[in-house]
N, CA and C of each residue as an Amber inpcrd file, in Angstrom:
protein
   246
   0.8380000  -1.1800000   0.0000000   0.0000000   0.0000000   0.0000000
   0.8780000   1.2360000   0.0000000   0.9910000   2.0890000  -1.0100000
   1.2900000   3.5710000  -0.9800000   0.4330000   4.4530000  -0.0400000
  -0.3440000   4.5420000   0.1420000  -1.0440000   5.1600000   1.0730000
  -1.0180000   5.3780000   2.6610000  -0.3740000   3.8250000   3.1980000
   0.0040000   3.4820000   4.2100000   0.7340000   4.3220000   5.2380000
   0.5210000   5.1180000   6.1710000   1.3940000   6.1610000   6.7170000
   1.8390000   5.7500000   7.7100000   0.9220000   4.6980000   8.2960000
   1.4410000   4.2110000  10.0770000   2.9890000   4.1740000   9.7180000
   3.4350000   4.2910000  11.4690000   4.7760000   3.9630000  11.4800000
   5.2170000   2.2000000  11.2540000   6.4670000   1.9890000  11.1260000
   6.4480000   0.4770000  10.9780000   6.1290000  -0.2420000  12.0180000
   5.4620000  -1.1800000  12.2150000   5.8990000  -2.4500000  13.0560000
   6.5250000  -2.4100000  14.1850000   7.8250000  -2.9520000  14.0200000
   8.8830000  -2.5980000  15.1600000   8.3200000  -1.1990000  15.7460000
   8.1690000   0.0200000  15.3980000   8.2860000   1.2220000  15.9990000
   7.3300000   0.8660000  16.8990000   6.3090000   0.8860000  16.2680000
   4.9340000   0.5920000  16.9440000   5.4030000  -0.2680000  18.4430000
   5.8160000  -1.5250000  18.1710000   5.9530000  -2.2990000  19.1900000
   7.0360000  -1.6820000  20.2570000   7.8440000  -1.6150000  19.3540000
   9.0840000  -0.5600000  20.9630000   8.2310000   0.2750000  21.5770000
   7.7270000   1.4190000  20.6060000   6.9520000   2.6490000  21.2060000
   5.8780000   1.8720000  22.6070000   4.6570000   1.0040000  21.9780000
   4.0420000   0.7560000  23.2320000   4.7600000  -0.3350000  24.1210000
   6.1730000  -0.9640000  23.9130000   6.5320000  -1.7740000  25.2780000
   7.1510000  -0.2070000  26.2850000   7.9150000   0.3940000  25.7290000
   8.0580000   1.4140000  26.4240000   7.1320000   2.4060000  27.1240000
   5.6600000   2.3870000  26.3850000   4.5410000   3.3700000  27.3780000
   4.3460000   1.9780000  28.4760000   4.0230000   1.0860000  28.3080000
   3.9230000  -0.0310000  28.9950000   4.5150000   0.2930000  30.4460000
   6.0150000   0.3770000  30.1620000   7.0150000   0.6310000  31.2840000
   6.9120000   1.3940000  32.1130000   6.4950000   2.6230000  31.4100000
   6.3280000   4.1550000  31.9500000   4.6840000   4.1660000  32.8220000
   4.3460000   3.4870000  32.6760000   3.0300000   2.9600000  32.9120000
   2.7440000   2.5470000  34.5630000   3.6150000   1.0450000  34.1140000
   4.0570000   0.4700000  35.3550000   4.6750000   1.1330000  36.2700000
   5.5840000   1.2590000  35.7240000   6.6900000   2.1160000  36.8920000
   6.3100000   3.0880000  37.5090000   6.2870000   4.6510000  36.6850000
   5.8460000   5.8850000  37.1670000   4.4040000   6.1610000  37.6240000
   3.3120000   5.3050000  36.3230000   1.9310000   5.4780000  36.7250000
   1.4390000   7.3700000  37.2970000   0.5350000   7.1980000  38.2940000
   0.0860000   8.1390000  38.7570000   1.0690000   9.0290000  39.8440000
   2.1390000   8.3310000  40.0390000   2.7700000   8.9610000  41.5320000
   4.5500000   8.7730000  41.0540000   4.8810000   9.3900000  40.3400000
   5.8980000   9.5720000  39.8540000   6.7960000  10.1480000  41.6300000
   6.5590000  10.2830000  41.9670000   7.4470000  10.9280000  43.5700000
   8.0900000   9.5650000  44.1820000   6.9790000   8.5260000  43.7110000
   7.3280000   7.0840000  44.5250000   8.1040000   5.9590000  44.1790000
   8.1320000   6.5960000  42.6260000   9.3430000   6.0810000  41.8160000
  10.5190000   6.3940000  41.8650000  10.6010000   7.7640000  42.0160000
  11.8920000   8.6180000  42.5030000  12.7710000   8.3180000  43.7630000
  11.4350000   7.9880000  44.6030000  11.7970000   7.7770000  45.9220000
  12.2100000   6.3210000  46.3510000  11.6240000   5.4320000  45.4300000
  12.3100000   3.8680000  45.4830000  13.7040000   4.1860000  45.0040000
  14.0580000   4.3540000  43.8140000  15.2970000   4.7450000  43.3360000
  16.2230000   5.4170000  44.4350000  15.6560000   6.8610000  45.0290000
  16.6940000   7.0860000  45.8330000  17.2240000   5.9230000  46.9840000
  15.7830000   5.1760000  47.5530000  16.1550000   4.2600000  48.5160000
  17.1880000   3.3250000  48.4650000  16.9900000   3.0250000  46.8250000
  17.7870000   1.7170000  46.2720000  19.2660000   2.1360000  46.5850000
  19.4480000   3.3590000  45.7550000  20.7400000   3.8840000  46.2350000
  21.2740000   4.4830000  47.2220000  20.8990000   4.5830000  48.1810000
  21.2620000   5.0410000  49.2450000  21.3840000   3.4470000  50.0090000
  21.0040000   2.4380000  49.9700000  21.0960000   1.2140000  50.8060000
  22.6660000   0.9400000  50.2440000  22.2370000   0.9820000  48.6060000
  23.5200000   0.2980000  47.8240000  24.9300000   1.1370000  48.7190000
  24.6440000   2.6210000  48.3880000  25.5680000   3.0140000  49.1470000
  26.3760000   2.5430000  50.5780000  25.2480000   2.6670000  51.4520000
  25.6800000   2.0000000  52.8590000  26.0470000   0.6400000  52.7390000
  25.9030000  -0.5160000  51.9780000  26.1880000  -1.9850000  51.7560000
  27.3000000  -1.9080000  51.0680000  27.8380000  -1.5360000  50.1100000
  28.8030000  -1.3130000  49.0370000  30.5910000  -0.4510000  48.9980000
  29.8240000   0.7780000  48.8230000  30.8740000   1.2490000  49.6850000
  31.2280000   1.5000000  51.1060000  30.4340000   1.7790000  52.1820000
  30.8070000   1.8910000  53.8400000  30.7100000   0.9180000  53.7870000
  30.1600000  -0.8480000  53.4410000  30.0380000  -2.2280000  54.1510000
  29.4700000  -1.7570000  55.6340000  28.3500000  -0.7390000  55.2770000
  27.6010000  -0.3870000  57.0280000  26.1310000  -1.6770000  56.3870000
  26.1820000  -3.0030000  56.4690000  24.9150000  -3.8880000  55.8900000
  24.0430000  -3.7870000  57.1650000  24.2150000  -3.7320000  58.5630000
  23.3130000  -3.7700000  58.8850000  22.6990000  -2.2360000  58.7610000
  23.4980000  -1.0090000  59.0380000  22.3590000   0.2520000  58.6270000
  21.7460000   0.2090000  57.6820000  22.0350000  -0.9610000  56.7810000
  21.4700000  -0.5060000  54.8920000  20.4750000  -1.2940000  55.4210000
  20.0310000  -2.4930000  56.3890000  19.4570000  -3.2580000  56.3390000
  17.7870000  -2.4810000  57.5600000  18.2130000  -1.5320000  58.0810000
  17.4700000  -0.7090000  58.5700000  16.9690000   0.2290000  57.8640000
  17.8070000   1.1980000  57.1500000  17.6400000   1.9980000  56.6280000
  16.0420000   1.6870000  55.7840000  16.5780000   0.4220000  54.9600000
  15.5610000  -0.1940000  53.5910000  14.0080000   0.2180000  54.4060000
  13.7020000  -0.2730000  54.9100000  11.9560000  -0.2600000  55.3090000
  11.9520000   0.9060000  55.9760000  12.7690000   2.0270000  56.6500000
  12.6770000   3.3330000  57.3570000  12.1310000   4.0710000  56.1500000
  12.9750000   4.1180000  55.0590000  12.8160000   5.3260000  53.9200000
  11.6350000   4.6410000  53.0290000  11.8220000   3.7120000  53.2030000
  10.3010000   3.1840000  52.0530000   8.8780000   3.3100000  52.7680000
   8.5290000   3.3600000  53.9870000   7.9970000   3.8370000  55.2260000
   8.1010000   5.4670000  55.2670000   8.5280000   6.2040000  55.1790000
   8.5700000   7.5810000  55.4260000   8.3090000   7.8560000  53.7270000
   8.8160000   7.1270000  52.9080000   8.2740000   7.9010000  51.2350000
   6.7140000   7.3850000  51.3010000   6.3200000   5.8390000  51.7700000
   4.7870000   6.1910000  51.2810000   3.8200000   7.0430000  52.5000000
   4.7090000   7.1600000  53.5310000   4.1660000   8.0880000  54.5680000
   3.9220000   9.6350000  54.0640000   4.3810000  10.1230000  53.2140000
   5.0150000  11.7550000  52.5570000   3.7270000  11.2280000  51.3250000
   3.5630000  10.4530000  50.5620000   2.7800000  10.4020000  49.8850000
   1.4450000  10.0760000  49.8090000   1.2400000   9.4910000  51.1510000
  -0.1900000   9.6700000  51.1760000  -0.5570000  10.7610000  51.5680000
   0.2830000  11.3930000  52.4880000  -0.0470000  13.0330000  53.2270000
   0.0590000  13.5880000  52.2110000   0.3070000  13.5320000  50.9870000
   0.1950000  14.5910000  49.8390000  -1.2450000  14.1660000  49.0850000
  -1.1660000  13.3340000  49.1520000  -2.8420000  12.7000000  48.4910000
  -3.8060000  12.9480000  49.4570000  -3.6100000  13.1790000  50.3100000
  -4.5400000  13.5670000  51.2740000  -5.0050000  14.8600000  51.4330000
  -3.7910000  16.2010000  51.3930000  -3.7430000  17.4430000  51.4660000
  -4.4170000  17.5760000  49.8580000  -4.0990000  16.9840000  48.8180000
  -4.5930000  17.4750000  47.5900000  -6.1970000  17.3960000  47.7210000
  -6.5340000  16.4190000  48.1330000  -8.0290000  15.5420000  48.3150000
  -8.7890000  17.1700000  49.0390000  -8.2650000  17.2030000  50.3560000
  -8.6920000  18.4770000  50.8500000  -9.0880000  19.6980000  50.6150000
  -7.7100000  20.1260000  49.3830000  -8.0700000  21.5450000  48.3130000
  -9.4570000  21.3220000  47.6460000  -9.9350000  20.3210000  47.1770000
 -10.8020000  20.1210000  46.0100000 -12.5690000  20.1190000  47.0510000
């Protein structure tokens, strides 16, 4: 078909495995994605380079605990404005 404009195939398929991702991952609360990431690295840090495993091993559920703590209080305060 000459007429045919879609993009190819492949594009198509990369393009939606990648919204897919962005999907999963970030979704509605992009702060909590950010905030796993920082967690991740900040444990890695304390395990890796200081070899502090048991603070990394505290640390892990403190900051993942205080990020969805910060994020529901923001879903909550937004809920309130409206």
């Amino acid at each position: 078909m000459t007429g045919d404009r879609r993009p190819p195939l492949v594009w198509r398929l990369v393009k939606g495995f990648g919204q897919f991702w962005w999907d999963f991952l970030i979704g509605d609360t992009p702060e909590l994605f950010v905030a796993a990431l920082v967690t991740i690295g900040v444990v890695a840090v304390l395990s890796h380079l200081w070899h502090l495993n048991g603070v990394a091993a505290l640390a892990l559920p403190v900051l993942a605990t205080a990020a969805l703590v910060l994020s529901v209080r923001r879903a909550v305060r937004g809920e309130r404005r409206r």
